[in-house]
C-alpha positions as CSV (number, residue, x, y, z in Angstrom):
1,X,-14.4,-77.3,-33.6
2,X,-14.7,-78.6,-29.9
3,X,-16.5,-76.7,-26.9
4,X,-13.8,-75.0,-25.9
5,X,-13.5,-73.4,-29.1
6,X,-16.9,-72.3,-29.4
7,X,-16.9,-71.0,-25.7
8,X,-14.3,-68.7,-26.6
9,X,-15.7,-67.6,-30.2
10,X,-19.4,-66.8,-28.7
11,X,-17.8,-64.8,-26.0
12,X,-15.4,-62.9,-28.4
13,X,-18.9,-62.3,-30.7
14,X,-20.7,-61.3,-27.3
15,X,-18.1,-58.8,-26.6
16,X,-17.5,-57.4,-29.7
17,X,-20.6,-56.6,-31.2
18,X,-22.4,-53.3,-30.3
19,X,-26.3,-55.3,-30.5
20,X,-28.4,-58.3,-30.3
21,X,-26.8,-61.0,-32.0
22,X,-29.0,-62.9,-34.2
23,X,-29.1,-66.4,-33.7
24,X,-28.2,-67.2,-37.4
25,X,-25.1,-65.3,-37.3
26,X,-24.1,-67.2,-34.2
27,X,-24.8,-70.7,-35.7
28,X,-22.5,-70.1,-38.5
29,X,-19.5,-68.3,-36.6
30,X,-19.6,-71.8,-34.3
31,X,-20.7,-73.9,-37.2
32,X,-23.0,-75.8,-35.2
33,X,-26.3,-76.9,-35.1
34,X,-29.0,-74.8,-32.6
35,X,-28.6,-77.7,-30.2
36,X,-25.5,-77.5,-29.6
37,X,-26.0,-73.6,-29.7
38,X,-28.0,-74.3,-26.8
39,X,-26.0,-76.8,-24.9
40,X,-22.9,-74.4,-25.1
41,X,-25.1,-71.5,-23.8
42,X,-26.0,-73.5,-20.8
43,X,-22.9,-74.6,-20.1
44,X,-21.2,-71.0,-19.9
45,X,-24.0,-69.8,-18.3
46,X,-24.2,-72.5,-15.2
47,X,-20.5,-73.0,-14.9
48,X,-18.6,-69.9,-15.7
49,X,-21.6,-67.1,-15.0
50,X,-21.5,-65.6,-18.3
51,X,-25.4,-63.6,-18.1
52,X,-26.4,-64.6,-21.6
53,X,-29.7,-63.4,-22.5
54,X,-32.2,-63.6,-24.8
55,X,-33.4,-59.6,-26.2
56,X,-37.2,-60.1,-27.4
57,X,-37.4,-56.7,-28.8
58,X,-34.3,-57.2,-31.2
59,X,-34.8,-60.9,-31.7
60,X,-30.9,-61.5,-30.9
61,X,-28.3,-62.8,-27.8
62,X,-25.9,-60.4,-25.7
63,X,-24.3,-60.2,-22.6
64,X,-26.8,-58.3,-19.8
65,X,-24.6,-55.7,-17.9
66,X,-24.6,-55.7,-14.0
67,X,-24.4,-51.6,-13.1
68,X,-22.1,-51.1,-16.3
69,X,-19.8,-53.5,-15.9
70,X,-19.2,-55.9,-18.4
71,X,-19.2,-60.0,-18.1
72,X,-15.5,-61.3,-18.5
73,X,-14.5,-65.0,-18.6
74,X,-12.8,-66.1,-15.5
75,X,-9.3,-67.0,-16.2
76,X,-7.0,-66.7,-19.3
77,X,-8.9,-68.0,-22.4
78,X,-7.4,-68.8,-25.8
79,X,-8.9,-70.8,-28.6
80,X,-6.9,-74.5,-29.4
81,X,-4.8,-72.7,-32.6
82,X,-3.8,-69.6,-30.7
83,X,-2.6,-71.4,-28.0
84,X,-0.4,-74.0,-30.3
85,X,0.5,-70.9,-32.4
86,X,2.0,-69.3,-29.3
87,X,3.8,-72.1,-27.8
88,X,5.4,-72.9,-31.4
89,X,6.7,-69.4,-31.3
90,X,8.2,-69.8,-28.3
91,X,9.9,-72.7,-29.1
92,X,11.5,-71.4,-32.3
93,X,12.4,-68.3,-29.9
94,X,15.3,-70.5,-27.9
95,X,17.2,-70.5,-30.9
96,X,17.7,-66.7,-31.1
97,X,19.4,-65.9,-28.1
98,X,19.9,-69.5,-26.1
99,X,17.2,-69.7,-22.8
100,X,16.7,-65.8,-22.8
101,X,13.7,-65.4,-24.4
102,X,12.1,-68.8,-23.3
103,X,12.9,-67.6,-19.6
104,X,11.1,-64.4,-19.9
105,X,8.0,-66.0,-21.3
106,X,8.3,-69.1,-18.5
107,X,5.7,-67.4,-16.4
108,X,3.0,-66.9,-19.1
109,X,3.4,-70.4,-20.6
110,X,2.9,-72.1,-17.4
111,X,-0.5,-70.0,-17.3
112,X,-1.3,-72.1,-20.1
113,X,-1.5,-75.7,-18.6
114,X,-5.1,-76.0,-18.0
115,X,-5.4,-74.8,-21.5
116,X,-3.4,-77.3,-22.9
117,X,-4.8,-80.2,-20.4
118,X,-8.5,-79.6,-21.6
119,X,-7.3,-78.9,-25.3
120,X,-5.7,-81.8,-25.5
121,X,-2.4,-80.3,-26.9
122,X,0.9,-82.3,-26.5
123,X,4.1,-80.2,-26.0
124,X,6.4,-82.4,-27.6
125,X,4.8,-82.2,-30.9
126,X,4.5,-78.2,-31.0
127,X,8.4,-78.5,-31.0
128,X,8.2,-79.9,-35.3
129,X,5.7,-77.3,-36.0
130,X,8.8,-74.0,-36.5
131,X,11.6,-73.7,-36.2
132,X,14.0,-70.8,-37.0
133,X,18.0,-71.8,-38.5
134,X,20.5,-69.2,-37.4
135,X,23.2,-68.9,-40.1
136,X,26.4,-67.2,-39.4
137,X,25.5,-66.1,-35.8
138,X,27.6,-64.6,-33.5
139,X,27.5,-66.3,-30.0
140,X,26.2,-63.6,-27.4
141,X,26.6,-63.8,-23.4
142,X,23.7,-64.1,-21.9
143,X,24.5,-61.8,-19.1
144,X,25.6,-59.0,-21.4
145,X,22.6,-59.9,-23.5
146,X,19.9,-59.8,-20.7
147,X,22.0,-56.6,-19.5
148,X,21.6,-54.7,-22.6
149,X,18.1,-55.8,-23.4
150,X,16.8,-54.7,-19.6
151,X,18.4,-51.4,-20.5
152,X,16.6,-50.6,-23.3
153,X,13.1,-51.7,-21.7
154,X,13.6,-49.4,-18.8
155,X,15.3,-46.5,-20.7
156,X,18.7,-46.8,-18.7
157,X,22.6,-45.6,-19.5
158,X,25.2,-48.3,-19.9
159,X,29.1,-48.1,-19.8
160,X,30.4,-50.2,-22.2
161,X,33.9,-51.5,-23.7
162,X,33.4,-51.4,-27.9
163,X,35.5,-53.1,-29.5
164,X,36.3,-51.8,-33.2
165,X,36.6,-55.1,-35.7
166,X,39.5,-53.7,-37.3
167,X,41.1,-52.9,-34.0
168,X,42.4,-54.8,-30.8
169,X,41.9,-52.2,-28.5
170,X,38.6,-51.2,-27.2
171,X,37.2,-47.6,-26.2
172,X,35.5,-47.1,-23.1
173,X,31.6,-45.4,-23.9
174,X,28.7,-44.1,-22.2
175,X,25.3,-45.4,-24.6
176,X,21.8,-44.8,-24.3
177,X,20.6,-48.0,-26.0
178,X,16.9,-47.0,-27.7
179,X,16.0,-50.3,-29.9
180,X,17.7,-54.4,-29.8
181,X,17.6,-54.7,-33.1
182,X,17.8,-58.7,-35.0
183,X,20.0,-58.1,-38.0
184,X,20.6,-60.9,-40.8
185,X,20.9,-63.4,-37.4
186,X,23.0,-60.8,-35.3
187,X,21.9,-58.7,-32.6
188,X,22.6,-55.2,-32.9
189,X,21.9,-52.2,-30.3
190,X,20.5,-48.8,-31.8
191,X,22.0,-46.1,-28.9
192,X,23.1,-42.8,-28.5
193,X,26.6,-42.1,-28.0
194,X,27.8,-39.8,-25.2
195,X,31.1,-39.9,-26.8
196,X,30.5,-39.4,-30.0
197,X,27.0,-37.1,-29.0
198,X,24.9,-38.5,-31.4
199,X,23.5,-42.0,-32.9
200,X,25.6,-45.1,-33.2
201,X,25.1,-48.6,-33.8
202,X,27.0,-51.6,-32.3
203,X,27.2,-55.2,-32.5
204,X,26.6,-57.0,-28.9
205,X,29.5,-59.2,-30.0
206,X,31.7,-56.4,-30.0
207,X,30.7,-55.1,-26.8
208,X,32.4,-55.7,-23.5
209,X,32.3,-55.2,-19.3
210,X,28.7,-53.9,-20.0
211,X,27.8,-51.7,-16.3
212,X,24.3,-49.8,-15.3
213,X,25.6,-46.3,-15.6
214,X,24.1,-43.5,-13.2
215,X,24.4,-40.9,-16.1
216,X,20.9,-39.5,-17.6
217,X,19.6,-41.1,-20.0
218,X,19.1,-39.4,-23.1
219,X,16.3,-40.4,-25.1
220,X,15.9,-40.0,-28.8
221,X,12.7,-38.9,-30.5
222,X,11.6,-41.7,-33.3
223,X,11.5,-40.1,-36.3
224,X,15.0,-38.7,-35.6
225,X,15.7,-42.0,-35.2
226,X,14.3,-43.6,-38.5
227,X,15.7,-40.9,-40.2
228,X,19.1,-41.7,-39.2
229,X,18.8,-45.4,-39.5
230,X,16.1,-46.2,-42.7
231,X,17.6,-43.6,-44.7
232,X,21.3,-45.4,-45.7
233,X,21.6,-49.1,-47.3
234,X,22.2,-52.0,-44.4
235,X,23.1,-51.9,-40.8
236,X,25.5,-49.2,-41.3
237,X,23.8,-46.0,-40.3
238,X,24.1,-42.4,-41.3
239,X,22.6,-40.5,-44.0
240,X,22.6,-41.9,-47.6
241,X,25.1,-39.4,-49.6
242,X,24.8,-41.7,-52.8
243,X,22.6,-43.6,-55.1
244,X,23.4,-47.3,-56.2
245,X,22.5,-48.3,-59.6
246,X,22.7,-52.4,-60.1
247,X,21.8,-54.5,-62.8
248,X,21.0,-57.9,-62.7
249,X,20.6,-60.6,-65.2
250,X,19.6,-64.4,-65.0
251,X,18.6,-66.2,-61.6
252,X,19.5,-63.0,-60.2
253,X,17.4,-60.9,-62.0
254,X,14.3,-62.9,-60.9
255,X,15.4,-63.1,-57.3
256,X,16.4,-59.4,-56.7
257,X,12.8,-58.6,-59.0
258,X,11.0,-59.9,-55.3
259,X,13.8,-58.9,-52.8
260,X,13.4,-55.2,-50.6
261,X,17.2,-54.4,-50.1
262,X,16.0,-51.1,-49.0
263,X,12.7,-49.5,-48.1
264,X,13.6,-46.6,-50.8
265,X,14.8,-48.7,-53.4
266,X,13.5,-48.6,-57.2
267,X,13.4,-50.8,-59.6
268,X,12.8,-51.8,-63.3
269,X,13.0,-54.1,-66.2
270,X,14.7,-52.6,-68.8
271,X,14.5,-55.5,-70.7
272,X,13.2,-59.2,-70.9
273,X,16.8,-60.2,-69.0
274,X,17.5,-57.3,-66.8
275,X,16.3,-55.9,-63.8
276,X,18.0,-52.7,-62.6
277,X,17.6,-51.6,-58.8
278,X,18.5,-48.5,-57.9
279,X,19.1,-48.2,-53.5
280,X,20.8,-45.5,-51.6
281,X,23.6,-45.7,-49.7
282,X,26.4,-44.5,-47.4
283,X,28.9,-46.6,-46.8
284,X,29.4,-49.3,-49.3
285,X,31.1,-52.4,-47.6
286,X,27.9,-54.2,-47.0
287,X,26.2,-53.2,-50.6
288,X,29.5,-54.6,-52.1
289,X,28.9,-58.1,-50.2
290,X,25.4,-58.1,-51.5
291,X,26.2,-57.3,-55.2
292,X,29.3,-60.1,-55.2
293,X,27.0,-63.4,-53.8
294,X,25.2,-63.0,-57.3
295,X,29.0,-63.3,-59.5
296,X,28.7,-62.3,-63.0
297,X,24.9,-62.1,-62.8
298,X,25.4,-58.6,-61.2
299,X,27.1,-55.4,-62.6
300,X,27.4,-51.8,-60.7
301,X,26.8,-48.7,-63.5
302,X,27.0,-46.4,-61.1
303,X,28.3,-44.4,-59.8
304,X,31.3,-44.6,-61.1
305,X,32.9,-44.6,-57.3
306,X,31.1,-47.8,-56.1
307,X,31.8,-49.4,-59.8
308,X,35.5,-48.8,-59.2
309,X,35.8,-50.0,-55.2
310,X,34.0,-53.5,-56.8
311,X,36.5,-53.6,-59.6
312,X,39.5,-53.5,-57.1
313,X,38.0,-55.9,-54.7
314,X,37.3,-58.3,-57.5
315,X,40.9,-57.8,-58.5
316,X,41.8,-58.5,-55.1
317,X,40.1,-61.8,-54.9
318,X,41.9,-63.0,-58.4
319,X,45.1,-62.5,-56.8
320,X,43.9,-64.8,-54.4
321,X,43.6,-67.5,-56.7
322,X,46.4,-67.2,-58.8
């Protein structure tokens, strides 16, 4: 651990602490030796003013206050893995959605050069440290992107164009957008519909000539929110009308034992082979997907609804390949 590091601990103990801190308890936050204790606690005190005193009476350090106020460290101070552990994250941030996010944070990281100067931290090997592999992502303008995500930050309407994936034509809409929402390496938007009066979500890929509307904004309390959106299986919102009842055997079974499908879901052994999860749902396409990537190491009991719409599409895909 360097002096920067142990500048930045003894501050943070300083601050947080309520009393005197004994001078053992310092030595082994900043695993040093009393020396260096003592060379640090010079140092702060001569060249960045920190009042560090000495309290006889309780036989510990603290900051001494100057009419109530308390001592803060000039400047913006982070210790050597918080500041690598923030850049990293904004690194693996360009891949989510191009220079968007990197833009935004542009002003904070350039804060951080003298941190990285007298930390000795190279950029170009923060770049290796994470990295984050989008898989089957839809490509997003950036204008609409930065449009949509200002409007949910400030609580403004938007006009928008949706258009329906099973449709050519698109429908004009007035949405207040209340949550950007990252789902399975798409971005989403969680709004409510003047249209349609009431909750809706929609795919920024399918959304089009995306305007600032004038109209009031209408905002949506949060639990009327969760309820709407945590209660059904997947990205397809509404309330959950049925109960899904899978069982999996195999690879699968092990997988699916550690897997959260749904924050609701239940599930069992019912034997040394078979694991049997149990999730609610509304509408089924997206359970269906889920249940057919495992193959024959997955079978719906129930209901018998859910059982039937696999069947057919499984029949469907034979066809295919006859």
């Amino acid at each position: 651990m360097d002096k920067w590091e142990k500048v930045v601990l003894l501050d943070r103990m300083l601050h947080s602490r309520k009393y005197c801190i004994p001078l053992k308890a310092i030595l082994e936050e900043l695993e040093c030796s009393q020396a260096t204790f003592h060379r640090i606690r010079t140092f702060m005190q001569t060249n960045l003013g920190a009042p560090i005193e000495f309290d006889q009476r309780y036989k510990g350090y603290r900051y001494k206050t100057e009419n109530g106020v308390p001592f803060e460290l000039p400047g913006f101070w982070l210790t050597k893995k918080e500041t690598e552990a923030l850049l990293s994250f904004d690194y693996a941030l360009e891949s989510l959605q191009g220079g968007f996010f990197s833009d935004a944070f542009a002003p904070i990281k350039n804060r951080f050069e003298p941190l990285l100067k007298a930390q000795k931290i190279k950029m170009v090997s923060l770049r290796n440290r994470m990295k984050i592999i989008p898989i089957q992502s839809r490509s997003i303008d950036e204008t609409l992107f930065k449009k949509i995500a200002g409007a949910v930050v400030q609580s403004r309407c938007l006009c928008v164009e949706h258009v329906k994936l099973s449709q050519n034509e698109s429908v004009k809409r007035t949405i207040s957008p209340q949550t950007l929402v990252r789902y399975r390496d798409n971005w989403y938007v969680d709004a409510y519909c003047h249209l349609r009066k009431g909750l809706r979500t929609f795919a920024l890929d399918r959304l089009k000539n995306v305007e600032i509307s004038k109209e009031k904004y209408q905002k949506v309390p949060r639990q009327e929110r969760e309820a709407f959106y945590t209660t059904a299986y997947g990205i397809f919102t509404g309330p959950a009308k049925n109960t899904a009842i899978i069982n999996f055997t195999g690879t699968a079974a092990k997988e699916v034992a550690h897997e959260q499908w749904h924050p609701k879901q239940q599930g069992i052994w019912i034997d040394e082979g078979t694991y049997q999860l149990k999730v609610p749902y509304g509408h089924s396409r997206e359970l269906i997907m889920d249940v057919l990537r495992w193959g024959k190491d997955a079978e719906v009991k129930g209901p018998k609804e859910l059982r039937k719409e696999v069947m057919e599409t499984i029949a469907g895909m034979g066809k295919k390949y006859k």
